[in-house]
Every structure is written in structure tokens, then in C-alpha cells.
N, CA, C and O atoms as a GROMACS GRO file, in nm:
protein
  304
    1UNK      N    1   5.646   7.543   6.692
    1UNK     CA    2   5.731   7.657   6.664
    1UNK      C    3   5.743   7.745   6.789
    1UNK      O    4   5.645   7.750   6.864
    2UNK      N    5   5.857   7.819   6.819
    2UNK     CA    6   5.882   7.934   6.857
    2UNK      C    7   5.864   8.098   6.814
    2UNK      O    8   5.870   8.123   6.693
    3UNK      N    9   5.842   8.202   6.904
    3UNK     CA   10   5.885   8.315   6.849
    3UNK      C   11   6.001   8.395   6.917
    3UNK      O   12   6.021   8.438   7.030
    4UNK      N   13   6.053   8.396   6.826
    4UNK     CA   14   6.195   8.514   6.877
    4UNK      C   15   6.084   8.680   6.863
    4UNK      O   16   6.014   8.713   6.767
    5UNK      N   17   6.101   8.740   6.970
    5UNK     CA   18   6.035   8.914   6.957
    5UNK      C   19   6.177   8.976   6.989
    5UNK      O   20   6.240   8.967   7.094
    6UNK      N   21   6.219   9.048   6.857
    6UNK     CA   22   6.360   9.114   6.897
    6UNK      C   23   6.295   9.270   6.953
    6UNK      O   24   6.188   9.321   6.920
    7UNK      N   25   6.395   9.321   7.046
    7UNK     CA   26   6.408   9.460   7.073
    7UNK      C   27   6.539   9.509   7.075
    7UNK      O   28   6.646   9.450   7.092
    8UNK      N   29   6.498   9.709   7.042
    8UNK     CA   30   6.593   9.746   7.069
    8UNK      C   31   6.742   9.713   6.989
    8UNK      O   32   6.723   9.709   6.867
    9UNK      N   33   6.890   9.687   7.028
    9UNK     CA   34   6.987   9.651   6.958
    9UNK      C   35   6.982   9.515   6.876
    9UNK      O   36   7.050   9.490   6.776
   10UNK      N   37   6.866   9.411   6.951
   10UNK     CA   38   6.848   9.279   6.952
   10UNK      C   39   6.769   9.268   6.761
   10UNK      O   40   6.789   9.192   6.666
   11UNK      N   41   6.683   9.384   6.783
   11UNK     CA   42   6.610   9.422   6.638
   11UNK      C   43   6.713   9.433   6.542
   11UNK      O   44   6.733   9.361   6.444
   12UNK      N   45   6.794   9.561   6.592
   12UNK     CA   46   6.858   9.606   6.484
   12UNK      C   47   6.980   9.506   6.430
   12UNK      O   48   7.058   9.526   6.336
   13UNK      N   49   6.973   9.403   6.512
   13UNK     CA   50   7.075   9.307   6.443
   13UNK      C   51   7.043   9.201   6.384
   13UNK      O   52   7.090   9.148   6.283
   14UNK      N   53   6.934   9.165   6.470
   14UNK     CA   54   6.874   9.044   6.339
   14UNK      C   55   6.797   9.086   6.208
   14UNK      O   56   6.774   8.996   6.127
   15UNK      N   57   6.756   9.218   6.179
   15UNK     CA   58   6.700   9.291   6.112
   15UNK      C   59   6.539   9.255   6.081
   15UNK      O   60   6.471   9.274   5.980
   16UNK      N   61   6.509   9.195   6.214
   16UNK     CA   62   6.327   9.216   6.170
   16UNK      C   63   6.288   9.207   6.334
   16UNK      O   64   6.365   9.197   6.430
   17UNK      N   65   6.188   9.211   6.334
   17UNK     CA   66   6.134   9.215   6.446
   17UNK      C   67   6.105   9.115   6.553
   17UNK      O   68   6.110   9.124   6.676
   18UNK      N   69   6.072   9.014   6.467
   18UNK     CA   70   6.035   8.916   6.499
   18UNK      C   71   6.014   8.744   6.416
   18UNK      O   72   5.942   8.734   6.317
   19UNK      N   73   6.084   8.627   6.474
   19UNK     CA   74   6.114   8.528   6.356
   19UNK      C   75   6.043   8.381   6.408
   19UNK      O   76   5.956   8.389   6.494
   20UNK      N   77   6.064   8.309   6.379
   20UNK     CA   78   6.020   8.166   6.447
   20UNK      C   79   6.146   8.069   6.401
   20UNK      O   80   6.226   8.059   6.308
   21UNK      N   81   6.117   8.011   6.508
   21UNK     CA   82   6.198   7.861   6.488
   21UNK      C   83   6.143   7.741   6.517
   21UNK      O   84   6.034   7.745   6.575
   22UNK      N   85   6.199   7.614   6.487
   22UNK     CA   86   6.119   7.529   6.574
   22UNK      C   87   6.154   7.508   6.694
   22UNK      O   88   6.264   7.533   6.743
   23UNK      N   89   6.021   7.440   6.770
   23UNK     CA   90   6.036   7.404   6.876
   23UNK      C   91   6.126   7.316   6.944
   23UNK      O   92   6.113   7.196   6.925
   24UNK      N   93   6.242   7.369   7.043
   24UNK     CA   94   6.331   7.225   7.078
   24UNK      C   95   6.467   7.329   7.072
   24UNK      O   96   6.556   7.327   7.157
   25UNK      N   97   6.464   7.421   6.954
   25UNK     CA   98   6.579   7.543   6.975
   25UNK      C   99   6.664   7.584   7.092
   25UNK      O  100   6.625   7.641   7.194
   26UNK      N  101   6.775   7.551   7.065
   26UNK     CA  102   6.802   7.676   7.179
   26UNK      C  103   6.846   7.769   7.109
   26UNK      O  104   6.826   7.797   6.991
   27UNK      N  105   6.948   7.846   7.237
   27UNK     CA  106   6.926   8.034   7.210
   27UNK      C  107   7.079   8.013   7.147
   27UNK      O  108   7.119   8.076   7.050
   28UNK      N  109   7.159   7.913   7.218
   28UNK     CA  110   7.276   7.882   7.182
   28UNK      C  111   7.260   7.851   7.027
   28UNK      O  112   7.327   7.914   6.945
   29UNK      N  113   7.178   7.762   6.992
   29UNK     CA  114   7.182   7.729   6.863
   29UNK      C  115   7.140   7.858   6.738
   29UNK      O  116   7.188   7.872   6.626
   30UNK      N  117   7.047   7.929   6.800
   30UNK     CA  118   7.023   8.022   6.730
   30UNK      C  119   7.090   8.155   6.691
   30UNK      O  120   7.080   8.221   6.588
   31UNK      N  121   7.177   8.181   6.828
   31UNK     CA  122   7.336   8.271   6.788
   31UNK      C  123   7.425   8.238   6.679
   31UNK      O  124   7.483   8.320   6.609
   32UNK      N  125   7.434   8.091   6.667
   32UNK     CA  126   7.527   8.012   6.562
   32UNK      C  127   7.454   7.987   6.477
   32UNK      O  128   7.518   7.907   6.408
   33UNK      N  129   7.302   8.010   6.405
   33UNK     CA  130   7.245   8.053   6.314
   33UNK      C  131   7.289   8.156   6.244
   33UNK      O  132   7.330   8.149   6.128
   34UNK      N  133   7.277   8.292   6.338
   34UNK     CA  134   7.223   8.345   6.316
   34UNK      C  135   7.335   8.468   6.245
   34UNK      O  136   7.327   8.547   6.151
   35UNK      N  137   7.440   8.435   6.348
   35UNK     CA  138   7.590   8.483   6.258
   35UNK      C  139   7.611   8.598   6.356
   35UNK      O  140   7.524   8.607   6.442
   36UNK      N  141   7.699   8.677   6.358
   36UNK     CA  142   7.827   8.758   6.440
   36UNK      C  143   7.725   8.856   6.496
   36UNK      O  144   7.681   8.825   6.606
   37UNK      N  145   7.680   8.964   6.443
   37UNK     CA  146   7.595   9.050   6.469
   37UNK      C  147   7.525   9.049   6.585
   37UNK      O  148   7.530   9.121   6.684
   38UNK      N  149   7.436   8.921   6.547
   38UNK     CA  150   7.288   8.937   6.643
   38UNK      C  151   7.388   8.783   6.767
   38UNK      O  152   7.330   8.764   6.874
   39UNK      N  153   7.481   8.720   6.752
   39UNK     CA  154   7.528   8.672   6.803
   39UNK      C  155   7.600   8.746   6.920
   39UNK      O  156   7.597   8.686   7.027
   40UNK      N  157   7.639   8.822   6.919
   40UNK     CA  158   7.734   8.946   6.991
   40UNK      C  159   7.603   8.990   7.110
   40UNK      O  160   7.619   8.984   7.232
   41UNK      N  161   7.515   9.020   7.063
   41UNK     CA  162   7.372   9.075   7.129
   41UNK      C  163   7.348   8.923   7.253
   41UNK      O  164   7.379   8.898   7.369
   42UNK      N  165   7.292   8.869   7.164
   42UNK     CA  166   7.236   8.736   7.233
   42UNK      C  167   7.310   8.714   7.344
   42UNK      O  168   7.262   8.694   7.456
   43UNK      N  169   7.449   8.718   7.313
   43UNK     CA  170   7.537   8.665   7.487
   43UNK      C  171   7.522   8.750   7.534
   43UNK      O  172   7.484   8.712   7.645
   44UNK      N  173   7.524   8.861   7.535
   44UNK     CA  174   7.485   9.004   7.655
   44UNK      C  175   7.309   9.022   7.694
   44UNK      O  176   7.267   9.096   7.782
   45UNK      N  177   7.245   8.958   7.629
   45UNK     CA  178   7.073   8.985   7.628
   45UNK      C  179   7.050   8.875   7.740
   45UNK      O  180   7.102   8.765   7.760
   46UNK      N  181   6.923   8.970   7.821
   46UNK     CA  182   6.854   8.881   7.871
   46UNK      C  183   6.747   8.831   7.818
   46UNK      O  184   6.706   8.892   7.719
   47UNK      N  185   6.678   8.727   7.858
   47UNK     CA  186   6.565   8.651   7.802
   47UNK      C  187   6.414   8.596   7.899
   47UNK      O  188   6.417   8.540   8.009
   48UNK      N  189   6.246   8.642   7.793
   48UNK     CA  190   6.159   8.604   7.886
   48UNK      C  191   6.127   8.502   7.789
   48UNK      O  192   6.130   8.494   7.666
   49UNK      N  193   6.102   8.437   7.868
   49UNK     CA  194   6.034   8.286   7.774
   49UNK      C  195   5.862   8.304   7.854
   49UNK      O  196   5.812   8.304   7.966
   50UNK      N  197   5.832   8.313   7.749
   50UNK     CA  198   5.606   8.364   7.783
   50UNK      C  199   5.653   8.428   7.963
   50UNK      O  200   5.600   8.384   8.066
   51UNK      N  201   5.755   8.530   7.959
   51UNK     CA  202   5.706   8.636   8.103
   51UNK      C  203   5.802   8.622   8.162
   51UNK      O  204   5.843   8.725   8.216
   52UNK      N  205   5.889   8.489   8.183
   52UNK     CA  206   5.965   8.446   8.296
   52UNK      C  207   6.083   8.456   8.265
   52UNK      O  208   6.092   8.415   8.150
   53UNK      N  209   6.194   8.492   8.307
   53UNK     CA  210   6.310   8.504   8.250
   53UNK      C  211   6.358   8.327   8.256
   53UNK      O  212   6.323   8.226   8.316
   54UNK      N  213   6.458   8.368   8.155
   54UNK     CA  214   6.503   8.205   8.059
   54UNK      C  215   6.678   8.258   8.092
   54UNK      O  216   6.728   8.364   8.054
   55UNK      N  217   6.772   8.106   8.201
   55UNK     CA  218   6.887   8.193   8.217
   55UNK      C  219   6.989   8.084   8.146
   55UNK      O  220   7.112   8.085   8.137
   56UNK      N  221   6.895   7.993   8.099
   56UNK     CA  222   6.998   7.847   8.018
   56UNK      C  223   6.961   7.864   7.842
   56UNK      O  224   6.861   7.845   7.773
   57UNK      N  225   7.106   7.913   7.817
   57UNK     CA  226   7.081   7.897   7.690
   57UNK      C  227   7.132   7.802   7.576
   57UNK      O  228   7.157   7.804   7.455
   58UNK      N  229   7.135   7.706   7.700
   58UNK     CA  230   7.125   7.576   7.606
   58UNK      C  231   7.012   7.426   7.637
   58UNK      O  232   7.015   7.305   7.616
   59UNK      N  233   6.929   7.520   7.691
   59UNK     CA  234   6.806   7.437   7.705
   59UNK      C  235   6.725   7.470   7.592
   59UNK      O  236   6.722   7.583   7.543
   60UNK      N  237   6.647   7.357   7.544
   60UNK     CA  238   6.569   7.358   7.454
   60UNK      C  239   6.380   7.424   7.487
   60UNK      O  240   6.280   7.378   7.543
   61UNK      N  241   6.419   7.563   7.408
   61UNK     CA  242   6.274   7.603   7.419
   61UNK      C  243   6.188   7.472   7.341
   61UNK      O  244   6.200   7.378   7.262
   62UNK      N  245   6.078   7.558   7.442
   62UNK     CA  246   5.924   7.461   7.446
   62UNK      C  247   5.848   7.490   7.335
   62UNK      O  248   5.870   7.602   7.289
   63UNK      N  249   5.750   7.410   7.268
   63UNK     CA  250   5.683   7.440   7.168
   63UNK      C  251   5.593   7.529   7.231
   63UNK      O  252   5.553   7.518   7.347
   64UNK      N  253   5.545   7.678   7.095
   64UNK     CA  254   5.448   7.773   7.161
   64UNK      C  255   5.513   7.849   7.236
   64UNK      O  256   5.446   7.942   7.280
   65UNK      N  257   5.612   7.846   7.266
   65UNK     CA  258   5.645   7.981   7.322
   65UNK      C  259   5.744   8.100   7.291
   65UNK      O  260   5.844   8.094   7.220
   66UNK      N  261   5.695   8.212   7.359
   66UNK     CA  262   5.739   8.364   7.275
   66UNK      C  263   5.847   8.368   7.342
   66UNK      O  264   5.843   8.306   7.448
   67UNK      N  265   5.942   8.420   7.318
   67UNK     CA  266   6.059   8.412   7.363
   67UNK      C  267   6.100   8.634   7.339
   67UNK      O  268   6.126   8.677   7.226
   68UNK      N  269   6.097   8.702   7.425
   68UNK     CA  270   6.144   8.849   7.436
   68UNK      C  271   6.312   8.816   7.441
   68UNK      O  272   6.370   8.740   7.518
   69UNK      N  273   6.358   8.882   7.354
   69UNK     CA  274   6.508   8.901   7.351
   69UNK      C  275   6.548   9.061   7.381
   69UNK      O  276   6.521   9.156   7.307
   70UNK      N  277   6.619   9.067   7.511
   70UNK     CA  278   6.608   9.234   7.551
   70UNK      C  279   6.777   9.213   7.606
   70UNK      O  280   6.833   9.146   7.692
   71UNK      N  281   6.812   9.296   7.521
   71UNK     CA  282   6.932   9.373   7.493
   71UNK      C  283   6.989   9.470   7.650
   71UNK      O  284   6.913   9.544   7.714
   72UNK      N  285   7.078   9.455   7.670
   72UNK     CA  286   7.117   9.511   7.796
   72UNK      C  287   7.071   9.744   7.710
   72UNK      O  288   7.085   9.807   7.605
   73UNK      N  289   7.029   9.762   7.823
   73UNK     CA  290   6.979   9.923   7.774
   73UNK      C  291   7.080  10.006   7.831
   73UNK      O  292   7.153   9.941   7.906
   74UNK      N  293   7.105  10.110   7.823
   74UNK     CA  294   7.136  10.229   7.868
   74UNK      C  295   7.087  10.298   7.999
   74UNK      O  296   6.968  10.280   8.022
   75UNK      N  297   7.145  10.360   8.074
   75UNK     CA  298   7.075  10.397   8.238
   75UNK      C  299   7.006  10.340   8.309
   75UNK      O  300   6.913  10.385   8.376
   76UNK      N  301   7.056  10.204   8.299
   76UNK     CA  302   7.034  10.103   8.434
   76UNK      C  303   6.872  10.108   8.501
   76UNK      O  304   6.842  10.039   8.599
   0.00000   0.00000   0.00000
């Protein structure tokens, strides 16, 4: 399994904090899960996969890893 850790706009659209998927996911696949909302977020969000930023989102996350979904912020 995976963990999605939402923040910020990324939270307020998938409406929890934090979810799992399985392992092998991508981010692509999980926008088209996940429906319009948190889809809209996801293409503007950047991504750490365990720390490192993640810039393919149609590579298949790795089993075990946390995945930070961070929402573009306000004042740069």
C-alpha cells in the first residue's frame, strides 16, 4: 500500500486527511479516481514521495511509500 497525506486545498478536497492505495498507483490514476474536485488540485500540486519530490505522474508509486500532496500556497 501507499499513503496519500493531503494538505491544505489538497485536504479540503479529498475530504480527509489522509488515504491509501495500492501499491503500483499512480497520481494520474488517482485524479481519475478520485473525481473533479481533488482532481483540479492534483494537476496544480506538487508531490514528495518519502521526502523527494515525485515529477511523473504517471509512474507507478512504490510499495510503502508516503506520498505529501502540497497544493500550490499563497505568497510564494
Amino acid at each position: 500500500m501507499i499513503t496519500f497525506r493531503y494538505f491544505a486545498g489538497a485536504k479540503a478536497a479529498a475530504g480527509v486527511a489522509q488515504e491509501s492505495f495500492p501499491a503500483g498507483t499512480t497520481i494520474e490514476q488517482i485524479a481519475l479516481k478520485k473525481g473533479e474536485p481533488l482532481a483540479r488540485v492534483l494537476h496544480s500540486a506538487s508531490f514528495l514521495v518519502d521526502g523527494l519530490a515525485w515529477h511523473d505522474r504517471q509512474a507507478p508509486l512504490p510499495e510503502g511509500a508516503t506520498v505529501d500532496v502540497l497544493p500550490p500556497f499563497a505568497g510564494g
